[in-house]
Structures are given as C-alpha cells and as structure tokens.
C-alpha positions as CSV (number, residue, x, y, z in Angstrom):
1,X,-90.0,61.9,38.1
2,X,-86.2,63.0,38.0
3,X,-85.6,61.8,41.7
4,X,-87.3,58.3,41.1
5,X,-85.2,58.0,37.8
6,X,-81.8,58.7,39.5
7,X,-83.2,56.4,42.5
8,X,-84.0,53.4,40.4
9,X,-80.3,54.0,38.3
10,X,-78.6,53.8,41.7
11,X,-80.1,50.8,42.2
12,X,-79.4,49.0,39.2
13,X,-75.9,50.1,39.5
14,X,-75.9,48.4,43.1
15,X,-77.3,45.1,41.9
16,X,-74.7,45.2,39.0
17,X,-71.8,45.6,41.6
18,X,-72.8,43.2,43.7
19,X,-72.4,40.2,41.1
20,X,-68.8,41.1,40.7
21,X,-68.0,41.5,44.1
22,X,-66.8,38.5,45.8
23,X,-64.6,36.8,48.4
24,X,-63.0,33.1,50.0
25,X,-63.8,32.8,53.4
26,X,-61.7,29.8,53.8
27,X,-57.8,29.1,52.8
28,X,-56.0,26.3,53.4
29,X,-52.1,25.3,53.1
30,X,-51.5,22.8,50.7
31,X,-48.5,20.8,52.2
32,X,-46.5,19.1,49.8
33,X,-43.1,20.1,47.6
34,X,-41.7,19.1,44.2
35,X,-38.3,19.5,43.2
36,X,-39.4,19.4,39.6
37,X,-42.7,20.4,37.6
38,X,-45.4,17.8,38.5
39,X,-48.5,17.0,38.5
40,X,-50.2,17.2,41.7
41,X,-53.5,15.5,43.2
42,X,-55.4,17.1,46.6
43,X,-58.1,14.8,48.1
44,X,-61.5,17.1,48.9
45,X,-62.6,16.2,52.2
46,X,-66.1,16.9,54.2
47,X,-65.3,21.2,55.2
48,X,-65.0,21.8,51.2
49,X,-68.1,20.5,49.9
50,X,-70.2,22.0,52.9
51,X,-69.0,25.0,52.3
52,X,-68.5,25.6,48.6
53,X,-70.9,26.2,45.7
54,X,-72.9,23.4,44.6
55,X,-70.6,22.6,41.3
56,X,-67.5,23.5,42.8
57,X,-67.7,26.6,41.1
58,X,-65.4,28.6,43.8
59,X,-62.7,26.3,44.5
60,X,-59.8,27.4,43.7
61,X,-55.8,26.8,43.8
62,X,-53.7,29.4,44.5
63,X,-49.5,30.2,44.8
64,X,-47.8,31.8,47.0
65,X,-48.5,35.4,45.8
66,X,-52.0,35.1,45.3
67,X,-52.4,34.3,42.1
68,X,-55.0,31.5,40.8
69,X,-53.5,28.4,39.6
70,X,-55.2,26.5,37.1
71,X,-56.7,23.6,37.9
72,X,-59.9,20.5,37.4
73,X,-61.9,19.0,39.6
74,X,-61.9,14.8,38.8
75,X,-63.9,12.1,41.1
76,X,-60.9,9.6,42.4
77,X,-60.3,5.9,41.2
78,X,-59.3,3.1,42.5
79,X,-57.2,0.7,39.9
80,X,-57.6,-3.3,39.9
81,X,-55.5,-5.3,38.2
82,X,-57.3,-7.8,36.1
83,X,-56.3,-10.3,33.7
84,X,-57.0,-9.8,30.3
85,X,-56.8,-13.0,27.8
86,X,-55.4,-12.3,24.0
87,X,-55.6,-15.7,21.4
88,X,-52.2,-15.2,19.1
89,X,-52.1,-18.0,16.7
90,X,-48.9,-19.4,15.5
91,X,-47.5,-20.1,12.2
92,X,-46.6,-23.8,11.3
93,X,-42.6,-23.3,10.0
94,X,-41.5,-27.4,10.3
95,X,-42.9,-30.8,10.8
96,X,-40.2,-33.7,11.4
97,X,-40.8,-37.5,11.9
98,X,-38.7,-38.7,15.1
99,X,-37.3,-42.1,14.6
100,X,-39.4,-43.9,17.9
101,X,-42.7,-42.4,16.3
102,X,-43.0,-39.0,17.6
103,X,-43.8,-35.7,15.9
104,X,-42.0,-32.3,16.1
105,X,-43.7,-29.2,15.3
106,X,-42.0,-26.1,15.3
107,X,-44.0,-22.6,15.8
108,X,-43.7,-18.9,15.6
109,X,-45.9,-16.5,16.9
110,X,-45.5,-13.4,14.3
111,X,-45.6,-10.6,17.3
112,X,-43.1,-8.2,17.6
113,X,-44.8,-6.8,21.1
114,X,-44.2,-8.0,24.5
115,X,-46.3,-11.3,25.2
116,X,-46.7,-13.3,28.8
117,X,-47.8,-16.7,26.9
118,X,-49.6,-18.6,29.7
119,X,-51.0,-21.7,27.6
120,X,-51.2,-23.3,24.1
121,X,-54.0,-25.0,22.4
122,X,-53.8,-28.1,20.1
123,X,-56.3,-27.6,17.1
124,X,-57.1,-31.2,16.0
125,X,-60.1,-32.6,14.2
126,X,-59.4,-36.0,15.5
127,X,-61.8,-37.7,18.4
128,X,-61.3,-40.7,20.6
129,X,-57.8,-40.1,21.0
130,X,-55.1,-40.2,24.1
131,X,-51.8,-38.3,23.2
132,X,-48.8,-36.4,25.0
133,X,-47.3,-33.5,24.0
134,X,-43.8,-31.9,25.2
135,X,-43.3,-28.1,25.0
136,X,-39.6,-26.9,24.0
137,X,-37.9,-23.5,23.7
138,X,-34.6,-22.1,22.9
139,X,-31.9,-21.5,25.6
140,X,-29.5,-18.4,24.9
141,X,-27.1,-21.0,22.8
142,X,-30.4,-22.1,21.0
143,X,-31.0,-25.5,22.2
144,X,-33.9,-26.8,22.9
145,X,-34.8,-27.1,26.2
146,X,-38.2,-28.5,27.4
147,X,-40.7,-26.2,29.3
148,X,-42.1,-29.0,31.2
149,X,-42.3,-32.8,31.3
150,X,-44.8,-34.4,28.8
151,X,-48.4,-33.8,29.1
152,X,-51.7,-35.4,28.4
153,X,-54.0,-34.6,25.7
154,X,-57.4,-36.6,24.9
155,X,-60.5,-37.0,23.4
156,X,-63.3,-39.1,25.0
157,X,-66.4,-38.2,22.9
158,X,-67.3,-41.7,22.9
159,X,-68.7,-41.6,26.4
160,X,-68.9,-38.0,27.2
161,X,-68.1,-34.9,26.5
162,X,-64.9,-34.6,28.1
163,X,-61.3,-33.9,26.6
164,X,-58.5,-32.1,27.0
165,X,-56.6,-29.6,24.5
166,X,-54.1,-27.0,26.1
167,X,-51.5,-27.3,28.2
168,X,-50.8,-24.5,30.6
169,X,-47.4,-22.4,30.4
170,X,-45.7,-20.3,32.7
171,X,-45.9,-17.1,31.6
172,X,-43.3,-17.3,28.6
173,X,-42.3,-14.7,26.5
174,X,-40.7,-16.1,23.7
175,X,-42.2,-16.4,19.9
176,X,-40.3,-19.9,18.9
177,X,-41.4,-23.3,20.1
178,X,-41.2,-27.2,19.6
179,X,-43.7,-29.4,20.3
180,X,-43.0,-32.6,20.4
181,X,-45.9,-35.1,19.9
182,X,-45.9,-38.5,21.5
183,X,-47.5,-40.9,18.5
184,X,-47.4,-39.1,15.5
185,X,-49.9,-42.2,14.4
186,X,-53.0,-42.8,16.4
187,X,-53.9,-46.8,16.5
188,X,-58.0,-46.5,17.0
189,X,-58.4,-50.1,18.4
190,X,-62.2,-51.8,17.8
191,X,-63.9,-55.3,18.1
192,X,-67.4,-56.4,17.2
193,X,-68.8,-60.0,17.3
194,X,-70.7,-61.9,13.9
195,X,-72.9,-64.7,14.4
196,X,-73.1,-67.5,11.9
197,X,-76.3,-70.0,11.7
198,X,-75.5,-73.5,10.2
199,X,-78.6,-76.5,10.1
200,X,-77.6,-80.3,10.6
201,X,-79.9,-83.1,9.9
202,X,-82.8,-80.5,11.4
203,X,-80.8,-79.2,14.5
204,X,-79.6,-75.3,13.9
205,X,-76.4,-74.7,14.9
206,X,-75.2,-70.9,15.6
207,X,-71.7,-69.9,16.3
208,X,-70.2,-66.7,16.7
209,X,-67.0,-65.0,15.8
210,X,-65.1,-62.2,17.6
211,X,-63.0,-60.2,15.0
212,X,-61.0,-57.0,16.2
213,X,-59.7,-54.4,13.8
214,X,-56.9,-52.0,14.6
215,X,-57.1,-48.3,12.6
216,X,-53.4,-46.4,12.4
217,X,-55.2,-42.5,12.2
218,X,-52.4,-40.0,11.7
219,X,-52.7,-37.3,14.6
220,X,-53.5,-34.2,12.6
221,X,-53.0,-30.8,13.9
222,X,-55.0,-28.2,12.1
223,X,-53.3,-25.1,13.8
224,X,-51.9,-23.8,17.4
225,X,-53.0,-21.2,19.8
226,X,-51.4,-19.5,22.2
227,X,-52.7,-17.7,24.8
228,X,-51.3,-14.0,26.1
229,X,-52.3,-13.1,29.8
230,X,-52.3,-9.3,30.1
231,X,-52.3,-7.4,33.8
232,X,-54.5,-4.3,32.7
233,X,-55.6,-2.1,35.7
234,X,-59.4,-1.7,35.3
235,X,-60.4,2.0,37.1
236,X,-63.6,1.9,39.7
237,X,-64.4,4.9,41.5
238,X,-63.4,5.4,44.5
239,X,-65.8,5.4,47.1
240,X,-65.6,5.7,50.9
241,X,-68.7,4.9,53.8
242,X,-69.5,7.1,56.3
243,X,-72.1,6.5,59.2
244,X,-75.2,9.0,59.0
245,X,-75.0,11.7,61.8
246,X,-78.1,11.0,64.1
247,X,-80.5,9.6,62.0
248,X,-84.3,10.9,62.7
249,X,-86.8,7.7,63.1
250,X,-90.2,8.2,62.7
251,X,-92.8,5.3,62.6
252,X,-95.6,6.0,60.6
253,X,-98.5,4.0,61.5
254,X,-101.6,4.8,59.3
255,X,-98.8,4.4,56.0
256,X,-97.2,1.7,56.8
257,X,-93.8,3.0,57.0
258,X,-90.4,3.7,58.8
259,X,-89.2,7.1,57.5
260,X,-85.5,8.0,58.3
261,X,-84.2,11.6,57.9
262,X,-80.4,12.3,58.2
263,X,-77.9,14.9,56.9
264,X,-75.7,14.3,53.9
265,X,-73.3,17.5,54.8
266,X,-73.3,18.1,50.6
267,X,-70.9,15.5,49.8
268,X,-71.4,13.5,46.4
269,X,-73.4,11.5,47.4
270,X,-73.7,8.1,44.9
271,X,-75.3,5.4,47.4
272,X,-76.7,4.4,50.7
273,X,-76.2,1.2,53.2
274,X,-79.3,0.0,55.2
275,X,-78.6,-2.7,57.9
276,X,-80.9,-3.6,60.1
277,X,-80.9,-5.2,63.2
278,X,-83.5,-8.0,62.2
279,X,-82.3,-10.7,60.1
280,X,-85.2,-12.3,57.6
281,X,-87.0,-9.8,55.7
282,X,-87.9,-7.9,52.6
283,X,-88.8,-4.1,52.0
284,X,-89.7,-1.6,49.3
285,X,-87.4,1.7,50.0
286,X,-87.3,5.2,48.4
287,X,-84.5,7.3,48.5
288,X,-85.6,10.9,48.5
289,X,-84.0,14.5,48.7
290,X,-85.0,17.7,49.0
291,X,-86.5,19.4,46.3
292,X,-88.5,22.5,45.0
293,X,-92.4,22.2,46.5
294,X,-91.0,19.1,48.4
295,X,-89.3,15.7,48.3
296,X,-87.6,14.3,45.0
297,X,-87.6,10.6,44.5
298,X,-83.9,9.4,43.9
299,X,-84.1,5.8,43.7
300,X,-86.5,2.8,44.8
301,X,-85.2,-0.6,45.6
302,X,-85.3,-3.6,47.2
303,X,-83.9,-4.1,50.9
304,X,-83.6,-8.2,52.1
305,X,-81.6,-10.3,53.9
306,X,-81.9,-14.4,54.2
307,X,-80.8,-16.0,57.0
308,X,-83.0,-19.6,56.7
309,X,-81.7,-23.3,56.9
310,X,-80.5,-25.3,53.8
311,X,-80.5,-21.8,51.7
312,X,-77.1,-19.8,50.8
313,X,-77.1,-16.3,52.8
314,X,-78.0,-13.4,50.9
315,X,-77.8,-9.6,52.1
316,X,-79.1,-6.8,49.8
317,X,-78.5,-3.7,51.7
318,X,-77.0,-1.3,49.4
319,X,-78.9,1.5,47.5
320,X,-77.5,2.8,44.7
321,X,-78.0,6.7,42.6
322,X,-76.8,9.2,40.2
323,X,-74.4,11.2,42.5
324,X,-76.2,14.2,44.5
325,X,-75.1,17.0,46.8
326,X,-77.8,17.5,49.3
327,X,-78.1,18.9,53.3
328,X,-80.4,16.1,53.8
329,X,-81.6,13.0,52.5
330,X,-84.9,10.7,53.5
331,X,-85.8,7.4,53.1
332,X,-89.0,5.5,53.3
333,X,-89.2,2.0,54.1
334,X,-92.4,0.1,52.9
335,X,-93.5,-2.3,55.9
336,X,-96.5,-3.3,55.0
337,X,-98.3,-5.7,57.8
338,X,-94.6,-6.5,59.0
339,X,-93.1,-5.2,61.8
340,X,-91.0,-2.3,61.6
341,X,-86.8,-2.9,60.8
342,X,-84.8,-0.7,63.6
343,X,-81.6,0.2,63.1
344,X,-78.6,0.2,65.5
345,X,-75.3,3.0,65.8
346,X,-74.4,2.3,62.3
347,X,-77.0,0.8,60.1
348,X,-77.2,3.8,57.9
349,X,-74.2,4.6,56.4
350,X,-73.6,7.4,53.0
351,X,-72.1,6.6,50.0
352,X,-70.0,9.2,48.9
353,X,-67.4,9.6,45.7
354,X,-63.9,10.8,46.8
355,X,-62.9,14.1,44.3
356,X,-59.7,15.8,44.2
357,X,-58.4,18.8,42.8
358,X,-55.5,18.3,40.5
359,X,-52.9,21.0,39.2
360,X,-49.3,21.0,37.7
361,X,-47.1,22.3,40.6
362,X,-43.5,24.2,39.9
363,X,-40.6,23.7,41.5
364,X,-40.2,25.0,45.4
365,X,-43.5,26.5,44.9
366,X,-46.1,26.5,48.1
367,X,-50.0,26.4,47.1
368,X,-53.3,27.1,48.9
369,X,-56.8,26.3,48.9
370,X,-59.5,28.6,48.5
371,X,-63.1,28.0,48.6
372,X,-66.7,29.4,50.8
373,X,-67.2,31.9,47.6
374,X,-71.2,32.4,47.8
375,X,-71.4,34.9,44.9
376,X,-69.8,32.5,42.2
377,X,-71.9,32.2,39.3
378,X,-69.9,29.7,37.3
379,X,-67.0,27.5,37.4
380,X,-63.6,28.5,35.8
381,X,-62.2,27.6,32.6
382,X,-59.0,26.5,32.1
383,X,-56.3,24.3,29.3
384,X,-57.4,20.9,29.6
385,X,-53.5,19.6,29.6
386,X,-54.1,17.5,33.4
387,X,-56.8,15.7,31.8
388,X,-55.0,14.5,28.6
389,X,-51.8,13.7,31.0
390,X,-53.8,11.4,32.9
391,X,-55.9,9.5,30.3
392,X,-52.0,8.8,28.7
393,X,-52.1,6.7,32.0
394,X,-49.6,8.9,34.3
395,X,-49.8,9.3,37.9
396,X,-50.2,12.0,39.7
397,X,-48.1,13.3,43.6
398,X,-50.8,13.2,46.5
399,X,-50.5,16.5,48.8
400,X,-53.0,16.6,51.8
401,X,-54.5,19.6,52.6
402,X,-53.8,21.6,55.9
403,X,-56.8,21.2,58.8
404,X,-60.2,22.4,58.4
405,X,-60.8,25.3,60.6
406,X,-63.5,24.9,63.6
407,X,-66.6,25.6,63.3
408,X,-69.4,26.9,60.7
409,X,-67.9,29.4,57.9
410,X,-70.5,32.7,58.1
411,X,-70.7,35.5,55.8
412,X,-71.3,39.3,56.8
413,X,-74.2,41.6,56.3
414,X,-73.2,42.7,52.8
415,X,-72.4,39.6,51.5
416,X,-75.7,38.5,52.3
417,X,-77.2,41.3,50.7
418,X,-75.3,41.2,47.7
419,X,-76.4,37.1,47.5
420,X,-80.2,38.2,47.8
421,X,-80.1,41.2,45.0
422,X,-77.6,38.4,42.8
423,X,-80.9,35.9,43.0
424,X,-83.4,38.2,43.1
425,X,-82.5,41.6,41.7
426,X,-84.1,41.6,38.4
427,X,-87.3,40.9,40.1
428,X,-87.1,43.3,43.4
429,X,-86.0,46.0,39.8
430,X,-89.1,45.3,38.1
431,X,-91.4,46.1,41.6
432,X,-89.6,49.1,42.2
433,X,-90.3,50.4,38.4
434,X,-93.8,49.5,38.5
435,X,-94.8,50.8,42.4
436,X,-93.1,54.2,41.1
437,X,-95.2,53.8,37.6
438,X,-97.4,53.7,39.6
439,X,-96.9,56.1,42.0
440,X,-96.0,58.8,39.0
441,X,-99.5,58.0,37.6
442,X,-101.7,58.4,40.9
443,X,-99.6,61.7,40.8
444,X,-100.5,62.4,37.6
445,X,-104.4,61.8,38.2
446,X,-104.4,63.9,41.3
447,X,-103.2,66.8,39.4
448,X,-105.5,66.4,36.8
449,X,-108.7,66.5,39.4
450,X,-107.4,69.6,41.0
C-alpha cells in the first residue's frame, strides 16, 4: 500500500513536469535594422506553419539576449484604391442678370475639409429645355477665370427619357464658384393647327389655321450639387496560389466519382482552384478534410466552364472556405454518367492567406524567430498597442526571415513522452489508480481466505 502510494505520487509529479517543460526546435534570423523604434512586419512562409502548433501558439519573437519580444499574429492585406463619391450641396450666396441675357450664380460649398470636386449638378424643375452653362473660379488675385468652355445642358422628356444635368470637373478643390447660365429665360416654342367649317349655298367649306405660340419660362435652378471623389484604399486579404504537391487520382466507378487527395502542408488554407483539361462541363464537388472518425465536409460547390458558340465564356473553378490548417485535404467530384475531368501539372492549386508576425523593433536591435514548440498549450498574451497602431492606418517595415533549414524538424524521446502523458496523463493516472485498487483488494481477499 505505502510503495503503490509513493509510486502513483511519482507519477503524477512526472506528468505535472512534463507540461511545463518545453523547447523551439527551430530559430531563425530576422534580417532587417531600424535606426529608430518601429514597427515591424515578418511574412510566415510554408516551414512555420508545418512545424508549429495549430494556432500559432509557439511562435515567438525574440532579441538578441534571448528574451521574448511581444508580438501578434495578423493575416496580410492587400490595399486597392477605390473611388468613393461624397454629394456636398452648395449654398446660393448671389444671382445677377447679365446684360446679353445670361444668368450668374455664385456658390459656396460650407466645407472646411479637403475636397477633389470632380462634377456639379444643376437642380432644375424645368423640362424640354436646351441650355449652357460656364463654370468659373477665382485666380490668386480673385478673378474669375473659367474652368472650361461652355457646356450643354438639356431636357428631352418629350421624346424620351434622355437629358443631361452635370458637368464634369477636374478635380477642383476650391469652395467658391460662378456659373454662368446661357438664357436666363427659356423661349418654349409650340404650334398647333384649328380647322374652321363655313356652308355656302349647300357646299361646306373647311379651312384651317396654323397659329404658333412662343412661352418665355425663366430657367429656374432649385439648388447645386457637387460631387467630391475620394481615393480610399479598400483592404482584401492577401492571398497567394500554390500548385498541390502530387495530387492522388482515384476513379471511382460504382460512385460516380473522381476523388483527389493532396497535402495542404498546414497552411491557412481559405480556397481551392480546379482546372481541368476538358472544356464544357458541369460538376458537383466537396471539399473535405480530415476529421475525428473520418472526413469533414468543408464546402460543396459548383465546378463549370462554357466554351460554346454565340454564348459569352464563363469559367467557375474556384472553391471557396472558412480558412483551415490541415496535412491533407480531399475532394470529390460528382460525374455522374459523364466522363471523368483529368487534370494536368497544375489544375489543383491551394488557396492560402499570407500571415505575418508583427512587433515594435528598437533601435540597432537584431531579432529571431522561434517556433516547432510541441508542448504549448496556449498562445501568449500580450498589450494590444500593434493592433490599435495599425487600424489608425500606419504602415508597418517588412523584414524577411532568414532560410528555412533542410529537412523535417524531429523531436527526441522525452519530448515525445512528455507530449503523450500532456494528452493523455489524466487518463493513463486514473488506470494506474484503479489496476492498483484493484490489485490492493485481490490482496486484500487473499488474506482474508487464508
């Protein structure tokens, strides 16, 4: 009883020791140098992620003595620049009457920000109209210069639905304008025709009458527009495609299907690119990974491409999932009665979202890489100050890491050890108790029977 006590102590002590224990099996030079406090940006490439924990729980950053740096782990984006489209309306200061029938309008947009005015809209309630209108602004002695020559504005309502209300700008960024309108009364020109019946001794006698009528309509302007372009970089993942290692074909008669197995090295994984040889077809596909008691389904989709006269090409080759790091993935292609796709040197192609690790380096300072950790329970915690400098929008330096060394990273006997009683400890524990429960208590009867 006392030796089986001690024995199962010991043991527990051993199991608690091994889930602090702990060590990097890989470390790589970060090359890069700032001559001032910055923050820095290190692109993850393939050896990380197949050799680290599955949430990047033992990557780390370290300095020159040793000592862990803190850092986070953010997927990479791409920026586009897009244009964004703002409305600012403008206030209505003057209106003057020009002696050969024009209008003047002078405008201020009330903005005290930076604008890039690329066109202006004329709000009028009039229709059937045909007028021009000059934009003016202010040189540096205040005259008024104009923008452009005159330009067209019109309204054909009467025979279609067709007119024209802005005139385009180039990218002005001033608040003052003129506007100078051609008529400032509209003549609305129209005929018709009467008839007029008159009788003579029996005989009718009809005549008709053209009359025209001319309408002077005052060209109204119930307000002005402006628009403001704004170059605003849009974020996207960034993504690269990598050609599938070797991928395993296997035709399956009886079901129907073409079943391709390939490794996915444990990279994020968010997608994958099927292109066939064949050019006219469609499939059902499933995506699959391993999982536990089998496969799990990650996506299903449609795979086609249209190559046929007198229709507009169409490709759909692209599979798309919630990002997963896996050693392999496995997908099924549906063929029905059709013949099977085949696939040539790259037709399968992975998917994967770029990560980096990003840290705030010091000045002269050399860093290091450290990751292969098996016996890393959870990721670390650190200040959240990198994340809250880059949503401000700030850039960070991009370092490359030193290369990957050759070949597999392996682990020794003990480290192995230590991962088996880290997963399974409690429960090798709780044997051990009960076989020597038990073993105390077949003791315990044979002394009783002697």
């Amino acid at each position: 009883m006392r030796i089986g006590t001690k024995t199962l102590f010991g043991m527990g002590v051993w199991a608690a020791a091994a889930v602090g224990a702990g060590e990097w099996r890989v470390t790589r030079d970060i090359a890069g140098q700032t001559e001032t406090t910055a923050v820095v940006a290190v692109t993850l490439d393939a050896h990380v992620f197949e050799n680290c924990q599955p949430k990047l729980a033992d990557v780390r950053v370290l300095d020159s003595a040793g000592h862990e740096v803190p850092r986070v782990i953010l997927p990479e984006r791409d920026y586009v620049f897009e244009r964004r489209y703002t409305p600012r309306g403008a206030v209505l200061k003057s209106l003057e009457q020009l002696p050969e029938g024009g209008l003047a309008v002078v405008c201020e947009i009330g903005r005290t920000n930076a604008m890039s005015l690329s066109q202006v809209t004329l709000h009028t309630p009039l229709r059937n109209y045909e007028q021009t209108v000059t934009v003016y602004i202010q040189d540096g002695k205040g005259k008024w210069q104009p923008v452009k020559g005159a330009e067209p504005l019109f309204d054909y309502s009467r025979f279609a639905d067709v007119k024209k209300e802005t005139v385009d700008l180039p990218l002005l960024t001033n608040r003052l304008f003129r506007l100078v309108i051609g008529q400032a009364d509209d003549k609305a020109f129209s005929s018709y025709t009467s008839v007029t019946e008159e009788s003579d001794g029996g005989q009718k006698v009809q005549r008709q009458f053209r009359r025209y009528q001319v309408e002077r309509r005052p060209f109204r302007i119930d307000s002005v527009t402006f628009r403001d372009t704004e170059r605003v970089a849009a974020a996207k993942p960034k993504q690269e495609r990598v050609a599938a290692a070797n991928p395993e074909v296997k035709e399956e008669a009886d079901r129907k299907t073409t079943t391709l197995t390939f490794p996915a090295g444990r990279y994020p994984v968010v997608g994958v690119a099927l292109v066939p040889e064949q050019q006219n077809f469609e499939r059902k596909v499933t995506v699959e990974c391993p999982g536990p008691g089998g496969w799990r389904v990650l996506a299903n989709d449609v795979l086609s491409r249209s190559r046929l006269p007198g229709v507009e090409p169409s490709d759909r080759f692209e599979v798309g999932f919630n990002e997963t790091r896996t050693e392999r993935l496995r997908v099924r292609i549906r063929n029905d009665d059709n013949p099977p796709l085949t696939f040539g040197t790259d037709g399968v192609t992975l998917v994967r979202q770029v990560y980096s690790a990003v840290f705030i380096a010091e000045k002269g300072e050399r860093y290091r890489l450290a990751y292969g950790n098996p016996e890393v329970q959870a990721p670390p915690v650190y200040e959240q100050g990198v994340v809250a400098y880059l949503n401000r929008g700030q850039k960070t330096l991009m370092w490359k890491l030193s290369p990957a060394p050759e070949g597999a990273v392996t682990y020794g006997a003990a480290v192995c050890v230590r991962q088996f009683l880290v997963k399974h400890g409690m429960l090798l524990l709780s044997v051990l108790v009960m076989a020597a429960l038990g073993l105390l208590i077949l003791r315990a009867v044979r002394h009783v029977e002697k």
